[in-house]
C-alpha positions as CSV (number, residue, x, y, z in Angstrom):
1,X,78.8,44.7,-10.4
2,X,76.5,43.0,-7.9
3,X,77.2,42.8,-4.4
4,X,77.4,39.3,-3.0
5,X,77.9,38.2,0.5
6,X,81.5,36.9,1.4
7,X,82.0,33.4,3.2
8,X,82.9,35.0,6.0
9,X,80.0,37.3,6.4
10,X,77.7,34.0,5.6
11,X,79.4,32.0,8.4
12,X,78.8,34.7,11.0
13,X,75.3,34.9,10.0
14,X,75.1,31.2,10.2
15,X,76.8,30.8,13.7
16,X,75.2,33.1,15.8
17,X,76.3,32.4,19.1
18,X,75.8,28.8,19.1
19,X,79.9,27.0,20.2
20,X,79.9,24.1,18.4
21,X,77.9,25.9,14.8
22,X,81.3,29.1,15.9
23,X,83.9,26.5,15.6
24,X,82.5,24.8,12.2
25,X,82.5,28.3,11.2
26,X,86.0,29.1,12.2
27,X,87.3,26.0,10.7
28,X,85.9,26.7,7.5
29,X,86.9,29.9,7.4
30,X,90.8,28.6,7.5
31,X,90.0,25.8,5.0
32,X,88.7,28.5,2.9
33,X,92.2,30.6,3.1
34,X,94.2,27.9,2.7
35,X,92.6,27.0,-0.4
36,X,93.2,30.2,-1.4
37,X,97.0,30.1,-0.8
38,X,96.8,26.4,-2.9
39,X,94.5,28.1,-5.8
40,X,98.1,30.9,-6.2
41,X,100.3,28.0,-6.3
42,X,97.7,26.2,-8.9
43,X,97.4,29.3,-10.8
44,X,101.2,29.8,-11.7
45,X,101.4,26.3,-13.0
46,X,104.9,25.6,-14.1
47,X,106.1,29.0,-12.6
48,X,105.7,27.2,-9.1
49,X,108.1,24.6,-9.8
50,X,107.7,20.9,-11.2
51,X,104.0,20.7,-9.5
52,X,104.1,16.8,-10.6
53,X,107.1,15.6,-9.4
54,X,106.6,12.3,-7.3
55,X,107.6,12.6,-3.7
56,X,106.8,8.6,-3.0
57,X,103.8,7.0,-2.0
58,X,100.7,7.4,0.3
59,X,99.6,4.6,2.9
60,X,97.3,2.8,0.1
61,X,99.7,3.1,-2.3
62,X,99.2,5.5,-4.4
63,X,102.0,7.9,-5.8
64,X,102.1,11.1,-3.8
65,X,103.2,14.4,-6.5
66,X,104.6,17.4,-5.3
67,X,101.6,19.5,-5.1
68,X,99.5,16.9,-2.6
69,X,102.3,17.2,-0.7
70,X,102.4,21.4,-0.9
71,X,98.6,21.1,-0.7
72,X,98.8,19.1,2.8
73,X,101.5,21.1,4.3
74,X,98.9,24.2,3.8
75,X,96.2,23.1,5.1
76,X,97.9,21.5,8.2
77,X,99.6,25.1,9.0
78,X,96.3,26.7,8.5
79,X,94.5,24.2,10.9
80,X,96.7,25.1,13.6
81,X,94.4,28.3,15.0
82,X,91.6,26.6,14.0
83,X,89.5,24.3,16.7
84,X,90.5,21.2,15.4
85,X,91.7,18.9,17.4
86,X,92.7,16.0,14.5
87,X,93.4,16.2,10.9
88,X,93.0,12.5,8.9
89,X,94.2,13.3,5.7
90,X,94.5,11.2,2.6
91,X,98.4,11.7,2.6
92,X,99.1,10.7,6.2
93,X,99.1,7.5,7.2
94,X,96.9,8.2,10.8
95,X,95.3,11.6,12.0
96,X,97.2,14.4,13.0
97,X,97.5,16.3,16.4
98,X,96.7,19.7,16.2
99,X,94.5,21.1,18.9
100,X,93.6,19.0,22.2
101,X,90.2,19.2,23.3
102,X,88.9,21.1,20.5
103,X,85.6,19.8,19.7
104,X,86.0,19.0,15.5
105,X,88.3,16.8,13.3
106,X,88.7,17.5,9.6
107,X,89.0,14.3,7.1
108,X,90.9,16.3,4.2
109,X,91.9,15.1,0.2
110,X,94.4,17.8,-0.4
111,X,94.5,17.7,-3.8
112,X,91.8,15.9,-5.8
113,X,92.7,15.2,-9.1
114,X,96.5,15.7,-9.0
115,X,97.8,13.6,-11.7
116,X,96.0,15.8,-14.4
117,X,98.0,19.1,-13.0
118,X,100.1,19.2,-16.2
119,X,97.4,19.1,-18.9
120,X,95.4,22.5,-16.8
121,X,92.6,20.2,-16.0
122,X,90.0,21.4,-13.4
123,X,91.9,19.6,-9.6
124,X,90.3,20.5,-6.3
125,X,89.9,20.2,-2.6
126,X,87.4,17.9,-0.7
127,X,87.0,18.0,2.9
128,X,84.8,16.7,5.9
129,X,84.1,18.1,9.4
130,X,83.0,15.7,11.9
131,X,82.6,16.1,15.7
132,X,85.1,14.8,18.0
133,X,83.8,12.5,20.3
134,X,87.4,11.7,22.0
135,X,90.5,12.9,23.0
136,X,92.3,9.6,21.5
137,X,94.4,9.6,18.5
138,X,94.5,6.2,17.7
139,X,92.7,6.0,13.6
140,X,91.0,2.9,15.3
141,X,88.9,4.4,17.8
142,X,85.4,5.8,16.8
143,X,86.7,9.4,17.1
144,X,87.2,8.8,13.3
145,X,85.4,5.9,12.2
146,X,81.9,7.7,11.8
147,X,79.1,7.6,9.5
148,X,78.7,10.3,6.9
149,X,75.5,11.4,8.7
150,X,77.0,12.6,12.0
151,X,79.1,15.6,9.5
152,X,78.6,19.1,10.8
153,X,80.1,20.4,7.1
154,X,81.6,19.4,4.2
155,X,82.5,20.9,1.3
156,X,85.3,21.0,-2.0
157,X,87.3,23.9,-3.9
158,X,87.7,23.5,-7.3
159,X,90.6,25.2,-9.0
160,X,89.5,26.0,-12.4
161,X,89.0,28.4,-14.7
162,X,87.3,30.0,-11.9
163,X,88.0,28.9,-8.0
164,X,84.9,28.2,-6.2
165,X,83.9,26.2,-2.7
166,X,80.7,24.7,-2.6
167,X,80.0,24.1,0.6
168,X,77.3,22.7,2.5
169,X,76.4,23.3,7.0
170,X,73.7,20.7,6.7
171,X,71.3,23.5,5.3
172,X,71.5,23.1,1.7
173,X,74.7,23.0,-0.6
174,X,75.8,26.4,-1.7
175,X,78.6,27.9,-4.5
176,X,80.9,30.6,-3.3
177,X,83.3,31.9,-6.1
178,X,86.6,32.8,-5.1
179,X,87.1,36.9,-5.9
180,X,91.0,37.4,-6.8
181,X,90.5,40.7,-6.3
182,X,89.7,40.7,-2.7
183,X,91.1,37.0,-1.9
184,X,87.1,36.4,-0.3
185,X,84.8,33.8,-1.3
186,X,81.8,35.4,-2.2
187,X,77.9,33.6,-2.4
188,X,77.2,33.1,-6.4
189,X,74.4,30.2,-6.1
190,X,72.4,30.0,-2.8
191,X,71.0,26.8,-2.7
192,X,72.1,24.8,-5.9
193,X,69.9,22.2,-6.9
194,X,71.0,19.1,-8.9
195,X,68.0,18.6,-11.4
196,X,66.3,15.4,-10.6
197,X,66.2,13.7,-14.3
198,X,69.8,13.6,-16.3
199,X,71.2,12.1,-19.9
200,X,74.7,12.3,-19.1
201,X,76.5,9.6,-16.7
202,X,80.2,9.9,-16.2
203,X,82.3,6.3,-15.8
204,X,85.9,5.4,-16.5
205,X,84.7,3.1,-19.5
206,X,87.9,1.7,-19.7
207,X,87.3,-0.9,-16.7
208,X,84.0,-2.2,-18.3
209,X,85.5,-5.9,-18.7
210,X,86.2,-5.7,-14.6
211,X,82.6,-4.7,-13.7
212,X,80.0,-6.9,-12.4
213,X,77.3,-7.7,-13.8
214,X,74.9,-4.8,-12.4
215,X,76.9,-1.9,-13.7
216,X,77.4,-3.7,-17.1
217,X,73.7,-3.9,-17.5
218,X,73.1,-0.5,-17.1
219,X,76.0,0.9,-18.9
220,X,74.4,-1.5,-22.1
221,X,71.3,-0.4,-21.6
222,X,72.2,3.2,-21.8
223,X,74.3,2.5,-24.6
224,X,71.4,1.0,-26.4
225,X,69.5,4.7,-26.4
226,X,66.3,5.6,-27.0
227,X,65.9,2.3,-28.4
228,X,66.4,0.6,-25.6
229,X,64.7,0.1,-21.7
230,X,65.5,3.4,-20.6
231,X,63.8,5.2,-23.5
232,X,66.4,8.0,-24.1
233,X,70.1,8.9,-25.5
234,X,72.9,9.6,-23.6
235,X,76.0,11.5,-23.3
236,X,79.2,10.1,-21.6
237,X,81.9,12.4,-19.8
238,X,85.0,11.0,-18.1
239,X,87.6,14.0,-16.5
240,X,88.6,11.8,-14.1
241,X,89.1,14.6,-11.5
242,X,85.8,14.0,-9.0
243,X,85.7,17.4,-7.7
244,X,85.6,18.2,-11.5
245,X,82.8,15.9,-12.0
246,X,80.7,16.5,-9.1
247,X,80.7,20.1,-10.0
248,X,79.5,19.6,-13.3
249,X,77.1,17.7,-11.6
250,X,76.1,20.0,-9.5
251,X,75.6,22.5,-12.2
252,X,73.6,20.1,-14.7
253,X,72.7,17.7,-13.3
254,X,74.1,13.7,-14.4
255,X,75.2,10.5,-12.9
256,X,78.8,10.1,-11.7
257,X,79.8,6.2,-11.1
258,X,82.7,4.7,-10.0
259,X,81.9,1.0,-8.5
260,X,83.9,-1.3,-7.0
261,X,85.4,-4.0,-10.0
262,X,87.2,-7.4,-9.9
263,X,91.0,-6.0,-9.5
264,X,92.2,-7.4,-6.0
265,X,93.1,-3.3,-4.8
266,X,89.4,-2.3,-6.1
267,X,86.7,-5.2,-5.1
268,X,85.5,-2.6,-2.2
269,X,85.5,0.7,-4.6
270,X,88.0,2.7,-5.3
271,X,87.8,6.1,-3.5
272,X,87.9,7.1,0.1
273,X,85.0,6.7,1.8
274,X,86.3,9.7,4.9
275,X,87.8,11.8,2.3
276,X,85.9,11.5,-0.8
277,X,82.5,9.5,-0.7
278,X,81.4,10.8,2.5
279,X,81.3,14.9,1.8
280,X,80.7,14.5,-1.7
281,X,77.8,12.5,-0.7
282,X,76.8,15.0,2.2
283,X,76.9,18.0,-0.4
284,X,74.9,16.2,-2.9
285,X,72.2,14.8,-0.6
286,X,72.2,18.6,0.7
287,X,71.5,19.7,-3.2
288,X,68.5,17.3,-4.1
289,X,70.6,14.8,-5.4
290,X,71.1,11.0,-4.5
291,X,74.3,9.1,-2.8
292,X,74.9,5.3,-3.1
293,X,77.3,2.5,-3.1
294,X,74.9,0.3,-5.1
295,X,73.4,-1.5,-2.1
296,X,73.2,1.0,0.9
297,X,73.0,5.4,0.8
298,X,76.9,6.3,1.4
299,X,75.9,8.7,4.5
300,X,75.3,5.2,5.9
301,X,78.2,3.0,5.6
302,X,79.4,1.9,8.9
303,X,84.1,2.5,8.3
304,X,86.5,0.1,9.8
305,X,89.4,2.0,8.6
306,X,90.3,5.5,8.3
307,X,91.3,4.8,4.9
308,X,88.5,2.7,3.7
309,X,87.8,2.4,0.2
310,X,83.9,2.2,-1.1
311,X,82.3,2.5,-4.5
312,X,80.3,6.0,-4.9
313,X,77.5,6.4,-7.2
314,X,76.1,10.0,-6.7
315,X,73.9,12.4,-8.7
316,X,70.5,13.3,-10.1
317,X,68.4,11.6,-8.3
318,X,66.1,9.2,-10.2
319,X,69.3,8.0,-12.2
320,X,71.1,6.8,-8.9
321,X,67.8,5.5,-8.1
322,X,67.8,3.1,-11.2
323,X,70.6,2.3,-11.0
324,X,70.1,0.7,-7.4
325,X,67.4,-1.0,-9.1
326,X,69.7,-3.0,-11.0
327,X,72.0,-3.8,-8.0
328,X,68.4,-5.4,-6.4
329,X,67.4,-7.2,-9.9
330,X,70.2,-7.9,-11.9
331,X,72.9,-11.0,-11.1
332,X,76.3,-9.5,-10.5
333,X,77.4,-12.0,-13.1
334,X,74.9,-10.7,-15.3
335,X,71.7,-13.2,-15.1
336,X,69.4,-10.5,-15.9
337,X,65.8,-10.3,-15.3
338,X,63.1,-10.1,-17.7
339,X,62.9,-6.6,-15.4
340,X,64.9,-5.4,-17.8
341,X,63.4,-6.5,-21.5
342,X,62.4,-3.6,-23.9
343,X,59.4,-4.4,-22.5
344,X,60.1,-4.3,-18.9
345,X,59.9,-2.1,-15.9
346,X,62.5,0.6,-17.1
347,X,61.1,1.0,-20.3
348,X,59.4,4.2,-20.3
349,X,58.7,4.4,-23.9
């Protein structure tokens, strides 16, 4: 079997002696063990109880199962001897104390994918490091309403049929598989790259009559194939588990796209932009790929709230690319440009 170089031996190397680059390190380190602990609980399905019971709802309203809960309640106890001095976590209505004066806060989605527990789908963790630049707790205050640049790491676990973290320090996004023989992470894919060119986009087709008009013109003109303005067939995958999508992303490349739509709860997007949008952008970015929300790069969004909500297109590059081409040219009530004729710009044929 070959040798490959375990998390932790990859975060010492990393650190050095450098404080701040020590307590990313640290911290990742007990994300990465409580994600182990999660991945046992994951692993013995119905064994570990009823998984998917609901245990009521979070701050935005969304029902909260029994293993977001579990997943939570890890990760806070692991956090405690870690330098963190907040955790913001999808299932709490404000950030956590944990550590005072420690110099990093973690923005955490315990458990990604939850609802599809019970048919053995692929779930995961997603999680963001940021500075702190306060000693306030107050989910107001810019110690949490940051930008996706100013993260020092992010990174998700998926729980599948094997458990990996890809994980990304701001030097490239990298895959460590989850050994159940030693409980370590261990580095499978240095440097992953998400190929540049894709055929396969990933939407929840289902909301197509709520769309605007630039995501319905370039869902048709997919749909229309080789035949049509962008000169080539498609494939369409829908998991709806994003860790489970960004990873087969990350692994073949493909356009993930989940825009904002015309129900009330939705008109801003529908995932987290702290939690979700933000790392998943910063690992992506990290990999070769692209990050948007249609009109601006996600790394780049300004948050008002520590639960803000924001449409997240992410993945090979020149597809996200495109697509913000249509969010410039095409009329969000669908007035489309000759741009876009079989004749047009797009066409490649």
């Amino acid at each position: 079997m070959t040798e490959h170089q375990t998390l932790s031996s990859f975060l010492e190397s990393w650190a050095g002696q450098d404080d701040l680059r020590r307590a990313v390190a640290a911290t990742t380190q007990s994300l990465a063990e409580s994600c182990c602990a999660i991945a046992e609980i994951i692993a013995l399905g119905s064994l570990a109880g009823s998984l998917s019971a609901s245990r009521g709802e979070n701050v935005d309203g969304d029902t909260q199962l029994e293993l977001d809960m579990r997943a939570n309640e890890i990760i806070l106890d692991e956090l405690v001897d870690a330098p963190v001095a907040y955790l913001a976590s999808e299932e709490l209505e404000l950030p956590v104390p944990i550590n005072q004066g420690a110099p990093l806060y973690v923005a955490i989605d315990p458990l990604d994918g939850s609802s599809n527990i019970d048919t053995n789908v692929s779930v995961g963790t997603i999680f963001s490091v940021m500075p702190m630049k306060c000693d306030k707790g107050d989910a107001e205050t810019d110690c949490f309403l940051q930008k996706g640049i100013h993260q020092v790491a992010a990174g998700y676990v998926i729980y599948g049929p094997q458990t990996a973290m890809v994980l990304t320090l701001g030097e490239g996004t990298h895959v460590f598989t989850l050994n159940p023989d030693t409980g370590e992470f261990c580095l499978t894919i240095p440097h992953v790259k998400v190929p540049e060119e894709t055929h396969e986009f990933a939407i929840n087709a289902s909301n197509f009559r709520r769309w605007d008009g630039h995501i319905k013109a370039y869902i048709d003109d997919c749909m229309e194939g080789a035949e049509g303005p962008h000169a080539k067939n498609y494939n369409m995958r829908w998991i709806a588990s994003l860790v489970a999508e960004c990873h087969r992303i990350m692994m073949r490349g493909g356009i993930f796209l989940y825009p904002g739509d015309r129900r009330p709860a939705y008109q801003t997007g529908r995932l987290r932009l702290a939690y979700e949008c933000n790392p998943i952008a910063f690992l992506v970015e990290q990999a070769g790929g692209a990050a948007s929300t249609g009109y601006e790069r996600v790394l780049d969004v300004d948050p008002t709230d520590i639960h803000q909500r924001a449409p997240l297109i992410f993945g090979s590059r020149r597809e996200v690319e495109l697509v913000n081409h249509y969010y410039k040219e095409v009329h969000p009530l669908q007035e489309r440009s000759q741009l876009f004729g079989s004749r047009g710009l797009f066409h490649t044929g």
